[in-house]
C-alpha positions as a Markdown table, in Angstrom:
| # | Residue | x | y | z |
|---|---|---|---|---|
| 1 | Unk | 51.9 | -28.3 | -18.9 |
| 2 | Unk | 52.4 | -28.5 | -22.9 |
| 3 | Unk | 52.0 | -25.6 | -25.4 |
| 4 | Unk | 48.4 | -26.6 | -26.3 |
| 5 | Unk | 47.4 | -27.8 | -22.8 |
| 6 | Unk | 48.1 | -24.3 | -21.6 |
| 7 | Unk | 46.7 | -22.4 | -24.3 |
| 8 | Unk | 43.5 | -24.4 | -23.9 |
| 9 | Unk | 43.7 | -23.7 | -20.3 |
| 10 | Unk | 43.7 | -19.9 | -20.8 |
| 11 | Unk | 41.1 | -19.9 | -23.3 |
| 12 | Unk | 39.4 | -21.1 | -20.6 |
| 13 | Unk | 40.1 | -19.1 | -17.7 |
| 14 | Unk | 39.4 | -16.3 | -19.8 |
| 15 | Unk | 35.9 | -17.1 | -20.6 |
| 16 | Unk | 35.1 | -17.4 | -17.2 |
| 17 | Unk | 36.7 | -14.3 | -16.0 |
| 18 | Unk | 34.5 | -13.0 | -18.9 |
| 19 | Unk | 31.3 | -14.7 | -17.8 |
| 20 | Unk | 32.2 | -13.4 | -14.2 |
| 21 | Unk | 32.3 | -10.2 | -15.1 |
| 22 | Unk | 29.1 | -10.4 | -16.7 |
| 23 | Unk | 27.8 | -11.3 | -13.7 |
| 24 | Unk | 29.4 | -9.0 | -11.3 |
| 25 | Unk | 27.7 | -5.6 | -13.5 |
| 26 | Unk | 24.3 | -7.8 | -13.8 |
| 27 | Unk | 24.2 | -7.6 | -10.1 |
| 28 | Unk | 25.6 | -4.2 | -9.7 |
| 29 | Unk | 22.7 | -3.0 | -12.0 |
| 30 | Unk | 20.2 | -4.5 | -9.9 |
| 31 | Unk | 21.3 | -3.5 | -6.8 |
| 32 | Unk | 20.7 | 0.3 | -9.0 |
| 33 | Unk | 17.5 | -0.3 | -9.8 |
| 34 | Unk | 16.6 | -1.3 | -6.0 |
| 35 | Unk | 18.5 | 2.2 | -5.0 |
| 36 | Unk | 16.2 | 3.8 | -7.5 |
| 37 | Unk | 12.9 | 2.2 | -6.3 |
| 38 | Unk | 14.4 | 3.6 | -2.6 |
| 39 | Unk | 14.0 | 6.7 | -3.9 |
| 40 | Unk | 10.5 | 6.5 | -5.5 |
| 41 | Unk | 9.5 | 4.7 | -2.7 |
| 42 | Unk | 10.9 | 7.2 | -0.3 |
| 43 | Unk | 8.9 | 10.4 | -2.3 |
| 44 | Unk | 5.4 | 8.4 | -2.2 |
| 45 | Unk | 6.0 | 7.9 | 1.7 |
| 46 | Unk | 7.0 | 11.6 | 2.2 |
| 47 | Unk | 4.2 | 12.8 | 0.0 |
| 48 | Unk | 1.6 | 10.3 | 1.9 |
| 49 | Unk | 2.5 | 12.4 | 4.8 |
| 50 | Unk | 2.5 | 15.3 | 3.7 |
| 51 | Unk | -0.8 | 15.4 | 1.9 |
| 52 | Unk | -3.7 | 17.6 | 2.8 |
| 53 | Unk | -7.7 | 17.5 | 3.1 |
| 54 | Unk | -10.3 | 19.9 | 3.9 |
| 55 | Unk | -12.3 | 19.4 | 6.8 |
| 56 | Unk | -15.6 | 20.7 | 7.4 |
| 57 | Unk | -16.3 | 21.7 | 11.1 |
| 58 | Unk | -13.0 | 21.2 | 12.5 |
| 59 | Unk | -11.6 | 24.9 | 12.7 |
| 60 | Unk | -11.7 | 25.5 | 16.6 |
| 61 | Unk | -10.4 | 21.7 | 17.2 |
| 62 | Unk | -6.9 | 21.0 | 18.1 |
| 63 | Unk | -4.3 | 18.7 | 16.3 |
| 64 | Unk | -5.5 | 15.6 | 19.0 |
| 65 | Unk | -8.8 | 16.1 | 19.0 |
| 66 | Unk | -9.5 | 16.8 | 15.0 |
| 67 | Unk | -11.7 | 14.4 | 13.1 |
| 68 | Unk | -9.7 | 13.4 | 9.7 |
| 69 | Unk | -12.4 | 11.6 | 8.3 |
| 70 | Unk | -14.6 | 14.7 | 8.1 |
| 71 | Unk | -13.9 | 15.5 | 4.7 |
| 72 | Unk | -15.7 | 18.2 | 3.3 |
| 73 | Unk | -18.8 | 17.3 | 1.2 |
| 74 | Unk | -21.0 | 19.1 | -1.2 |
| 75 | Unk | -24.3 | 18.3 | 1.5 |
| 76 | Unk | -22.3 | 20.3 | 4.2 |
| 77 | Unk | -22.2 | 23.4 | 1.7 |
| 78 | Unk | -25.3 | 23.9 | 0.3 |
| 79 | Unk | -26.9 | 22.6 | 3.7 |
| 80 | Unk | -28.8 | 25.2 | 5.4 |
| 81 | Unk | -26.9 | 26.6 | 8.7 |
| 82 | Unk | -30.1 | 25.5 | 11.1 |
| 83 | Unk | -28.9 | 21.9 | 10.0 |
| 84 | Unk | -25.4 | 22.1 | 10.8 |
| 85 | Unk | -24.1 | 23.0 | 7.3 |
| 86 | Unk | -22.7 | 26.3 | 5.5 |
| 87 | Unk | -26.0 | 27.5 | 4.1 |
| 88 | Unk | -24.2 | 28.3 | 0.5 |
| 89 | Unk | -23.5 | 27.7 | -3.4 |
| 90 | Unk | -20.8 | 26.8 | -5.4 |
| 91 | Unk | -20.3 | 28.3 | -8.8 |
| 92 | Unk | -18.2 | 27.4 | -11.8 |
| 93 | Unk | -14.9 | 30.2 | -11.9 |
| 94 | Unk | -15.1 | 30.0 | -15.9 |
| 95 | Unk | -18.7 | 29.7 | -16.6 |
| 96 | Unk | -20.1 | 31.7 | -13.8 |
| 97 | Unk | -22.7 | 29.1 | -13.4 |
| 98 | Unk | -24.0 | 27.3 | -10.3 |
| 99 | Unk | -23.0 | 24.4 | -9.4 |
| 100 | Unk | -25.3 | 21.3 | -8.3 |
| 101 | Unk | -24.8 | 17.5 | -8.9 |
| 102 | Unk | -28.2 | 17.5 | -10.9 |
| 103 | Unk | -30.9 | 19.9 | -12.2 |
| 104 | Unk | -33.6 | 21.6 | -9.3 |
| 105 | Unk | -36.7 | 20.1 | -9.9 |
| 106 | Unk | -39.0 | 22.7 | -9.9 |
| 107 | Unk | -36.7 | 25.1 | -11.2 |
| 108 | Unk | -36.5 | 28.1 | -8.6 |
| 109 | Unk | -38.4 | 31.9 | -10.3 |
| 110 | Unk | -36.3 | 33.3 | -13.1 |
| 111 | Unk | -33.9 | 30.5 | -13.6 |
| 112 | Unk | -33.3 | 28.0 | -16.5 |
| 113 | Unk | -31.2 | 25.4 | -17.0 |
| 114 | Unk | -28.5 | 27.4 | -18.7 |
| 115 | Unk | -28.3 | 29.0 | -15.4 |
| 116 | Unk | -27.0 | 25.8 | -14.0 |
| 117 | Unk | -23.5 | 23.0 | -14.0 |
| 118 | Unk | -24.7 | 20.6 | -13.9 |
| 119 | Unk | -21.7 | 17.9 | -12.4 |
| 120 | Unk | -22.8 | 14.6 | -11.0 |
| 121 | Unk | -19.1 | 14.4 | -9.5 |
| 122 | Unk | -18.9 | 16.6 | -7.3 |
| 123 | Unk | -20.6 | 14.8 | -4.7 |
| 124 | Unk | -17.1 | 12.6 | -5.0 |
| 125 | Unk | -15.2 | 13.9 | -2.2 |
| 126 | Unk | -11.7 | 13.7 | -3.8 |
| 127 | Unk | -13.6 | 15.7 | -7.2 |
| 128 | Unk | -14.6 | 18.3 | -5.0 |
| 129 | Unk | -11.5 | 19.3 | -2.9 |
| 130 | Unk | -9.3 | 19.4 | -6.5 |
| 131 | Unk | -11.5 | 21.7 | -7.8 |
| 132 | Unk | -11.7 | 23.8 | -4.8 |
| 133 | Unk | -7.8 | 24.0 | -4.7 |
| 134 | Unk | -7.6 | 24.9 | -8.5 |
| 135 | Unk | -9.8 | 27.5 | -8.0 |
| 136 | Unk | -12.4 | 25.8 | -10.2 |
| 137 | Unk | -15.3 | 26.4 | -7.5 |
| 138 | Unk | -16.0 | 29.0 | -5.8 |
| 139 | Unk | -18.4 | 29.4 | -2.9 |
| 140 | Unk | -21.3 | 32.0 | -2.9 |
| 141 | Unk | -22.8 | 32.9 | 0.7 |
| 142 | Unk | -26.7 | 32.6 | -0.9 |
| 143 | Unk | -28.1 | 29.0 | -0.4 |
| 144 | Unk | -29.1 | 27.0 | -3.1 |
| 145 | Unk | -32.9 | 28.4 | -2.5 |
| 146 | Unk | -32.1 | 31.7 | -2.7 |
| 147 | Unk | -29.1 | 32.3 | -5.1 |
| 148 | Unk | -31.7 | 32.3 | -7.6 |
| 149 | Unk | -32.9 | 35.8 | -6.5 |
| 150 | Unk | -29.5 | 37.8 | -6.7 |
| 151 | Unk | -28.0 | 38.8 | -10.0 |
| 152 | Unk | -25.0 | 37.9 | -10.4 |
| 153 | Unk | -23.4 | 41.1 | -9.9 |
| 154 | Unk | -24.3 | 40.9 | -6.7 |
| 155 | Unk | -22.0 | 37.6 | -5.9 |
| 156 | Unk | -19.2 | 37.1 | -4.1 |
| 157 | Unk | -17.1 | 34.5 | -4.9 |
| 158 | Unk | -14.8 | 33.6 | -2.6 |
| 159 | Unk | -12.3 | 31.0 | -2.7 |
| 160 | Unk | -12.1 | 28.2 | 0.0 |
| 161 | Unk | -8.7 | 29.5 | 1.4 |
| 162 | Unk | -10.7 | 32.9 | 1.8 |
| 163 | Unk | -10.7 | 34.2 | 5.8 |
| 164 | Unk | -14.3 | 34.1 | 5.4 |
| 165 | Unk | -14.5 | 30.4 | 5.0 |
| 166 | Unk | -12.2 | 30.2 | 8.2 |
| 167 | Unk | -14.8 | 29.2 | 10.5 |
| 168 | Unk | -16.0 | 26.2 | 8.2 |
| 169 | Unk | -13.6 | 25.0 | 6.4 |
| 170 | Unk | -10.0 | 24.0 | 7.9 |
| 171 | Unk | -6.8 | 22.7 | 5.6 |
| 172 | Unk | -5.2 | 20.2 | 7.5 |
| 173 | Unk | -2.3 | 17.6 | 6.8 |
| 174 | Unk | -4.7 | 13.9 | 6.5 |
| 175 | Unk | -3.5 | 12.0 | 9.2 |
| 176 | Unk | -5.3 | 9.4 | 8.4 |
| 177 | Unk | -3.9 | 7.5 | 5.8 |
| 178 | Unk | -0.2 | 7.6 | 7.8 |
| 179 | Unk | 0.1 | 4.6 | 9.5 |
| 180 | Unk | -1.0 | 2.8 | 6.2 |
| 181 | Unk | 2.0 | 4.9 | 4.4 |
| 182 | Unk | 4.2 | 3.8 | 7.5 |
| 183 | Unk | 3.7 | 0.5 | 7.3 |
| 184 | Unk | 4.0 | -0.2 | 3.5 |
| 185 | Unk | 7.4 | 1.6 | 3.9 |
| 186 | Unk | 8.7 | -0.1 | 6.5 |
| 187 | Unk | 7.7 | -3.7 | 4.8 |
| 188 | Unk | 9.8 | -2.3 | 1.1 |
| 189 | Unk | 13.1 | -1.0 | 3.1 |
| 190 | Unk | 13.1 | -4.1 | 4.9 |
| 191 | Unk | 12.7 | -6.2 | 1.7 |
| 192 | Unk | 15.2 | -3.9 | -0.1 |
| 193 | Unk | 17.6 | -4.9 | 2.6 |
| 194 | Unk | 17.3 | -8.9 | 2.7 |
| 195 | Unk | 17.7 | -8.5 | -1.4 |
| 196 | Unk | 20.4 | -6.0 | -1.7 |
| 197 | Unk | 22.1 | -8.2 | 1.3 |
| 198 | Unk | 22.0 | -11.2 | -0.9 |
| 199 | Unk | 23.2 | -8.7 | -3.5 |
| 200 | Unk | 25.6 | -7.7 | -2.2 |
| 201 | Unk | 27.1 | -11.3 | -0.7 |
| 202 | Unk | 27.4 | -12.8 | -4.0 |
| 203 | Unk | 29.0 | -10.1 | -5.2 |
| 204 | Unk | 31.4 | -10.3 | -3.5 |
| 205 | Unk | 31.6 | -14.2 | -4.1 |
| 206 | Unk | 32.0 | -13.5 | -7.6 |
| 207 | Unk | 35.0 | -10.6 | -7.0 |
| 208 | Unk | 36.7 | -12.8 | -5.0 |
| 209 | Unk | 36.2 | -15.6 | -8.3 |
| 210 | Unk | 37.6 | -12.9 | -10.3 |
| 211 | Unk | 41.0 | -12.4 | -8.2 |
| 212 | Unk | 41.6 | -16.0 | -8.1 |
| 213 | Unk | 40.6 | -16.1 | -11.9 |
| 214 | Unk | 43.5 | -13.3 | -12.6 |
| 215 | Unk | 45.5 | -14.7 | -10.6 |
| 216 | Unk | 45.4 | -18.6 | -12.1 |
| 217 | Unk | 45.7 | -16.5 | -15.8 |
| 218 | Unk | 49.0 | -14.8 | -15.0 |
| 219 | Unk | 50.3 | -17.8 | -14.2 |
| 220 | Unk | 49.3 | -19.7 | -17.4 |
| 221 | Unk | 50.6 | -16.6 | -19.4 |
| 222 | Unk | 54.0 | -17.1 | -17.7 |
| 223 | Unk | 54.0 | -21.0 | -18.6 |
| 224 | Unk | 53.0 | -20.4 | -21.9 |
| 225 | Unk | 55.7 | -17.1 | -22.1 |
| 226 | Unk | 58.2 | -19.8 | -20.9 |
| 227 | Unk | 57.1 | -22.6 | -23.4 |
| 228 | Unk | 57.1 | -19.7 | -26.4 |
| 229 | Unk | 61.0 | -18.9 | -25.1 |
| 230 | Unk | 61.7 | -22.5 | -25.0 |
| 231 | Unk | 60.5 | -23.5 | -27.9 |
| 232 | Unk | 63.0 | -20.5 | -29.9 |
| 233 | Unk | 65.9 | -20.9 | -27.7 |
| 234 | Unk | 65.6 | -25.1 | -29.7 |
| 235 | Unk | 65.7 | -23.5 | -33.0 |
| 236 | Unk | 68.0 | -20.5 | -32.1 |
């Protein structure tokens, strides 16, 4: 192989060992990026699990025989106990106000609206529960037709982890969006496998390129070496 041949040759060979390279850390960043959606998917599964709701009725049930989709509501608090509910109020911790999704029409004796929050959400289950777990809302044992007669220095505000909201109100782990969670899971680790497989394949395609690549280079360098030593030994 001539002078020029070889040196085009190398040229060459190194621009594809170049390219190869480029290749081989392309792939090793994706197959990072797919580790790192592991992980976030990983913390949404555990935290789907490990979610909790507040269920209304459910505190002398057993783990098998609870009712997860018996979220608490605002009807089951302010319903009177003679219907099945908890016969109370909620009040606003900061403004000390009750709470009710919209104003009493009539207004009860010796109340105004001022006396009133007046928060169309909080018939939104979701809306509730935050603000009971802030501490936002607190519960009042007077119903909604007669909290109107107490003072407020005569409530008691209790909050829903209070052991006098035991008996209505239990804090569970929701079981029932699991199998959901579970599934979802199961259907990205398995497609994180077939692509980091893949991944992973022709990488190694390419690092066995890139031996052969070195490998054909050193021996152009030594034909060119020899041609350079030739080439002075015929002028020496």
């Amino acid at each position: 192989m001539g002078m020029s041949a070889s040196q085009g040759r190398f040229l060459m060979l190194t621009a594809q060992k170049s390219n190869n390279e480029f290749q081989a850390q392309s792939i090793t960043f994706q197959r990072m990026m797919l580790a790192d959606n592991v992980e976030r998917w990983t913390n949404e599964y555990n935290e789907s699990l490990a979610n909790k709701t507040l269920l209304f009725g459910q505190a002398n049930n057993d783990a098998t025989s609870m009712n997860y989709n018996a979220r608490l509501t605002y009807a089951d608090i302010v319903r009177d106990r003679d219907e099945g509910g908890m016969s109370m109020s909620l009040v606003s911790a900061t403004s000390n106000k009750i709470v009710v999704p919209d104003l009493p029409d009539p207004l009860p004796e010796g109340k105004t609206r001022d006396d009133y929050f007046i928060c169309p959400d909080v018939n939104d289950n979701d809306f509730l529960e935050k603000n009971l777990r802030e501490g936002n809302f607190l519960f009042v044992g007077y119903d909604m037709n007669n909290i109107a007669y107490f003072d407020e220095s005569e409530w008691d505000p209790m909050l829903y982890s209070d052991s006098k909201m035991a008996g209505y109100i239990s804090d569970v782990y929701d079981k029932t969006d699991d199998a959901e969670a579970q599934s979802l899971y199961d259907k990205r680790i398995a497609q994180f496998q077939r692509s980091d497989k893949l991944l992973e394949c022709e990488l190694k395609r390419l690092e066995t390129e890139h031996n052969a690549l070195e490998t054909e280079i050193e021996s152009v360098q030594k034909v060119i070496k020899t041609n350079v030593e030739s080439s002075f030994k015929t002028f020496g």
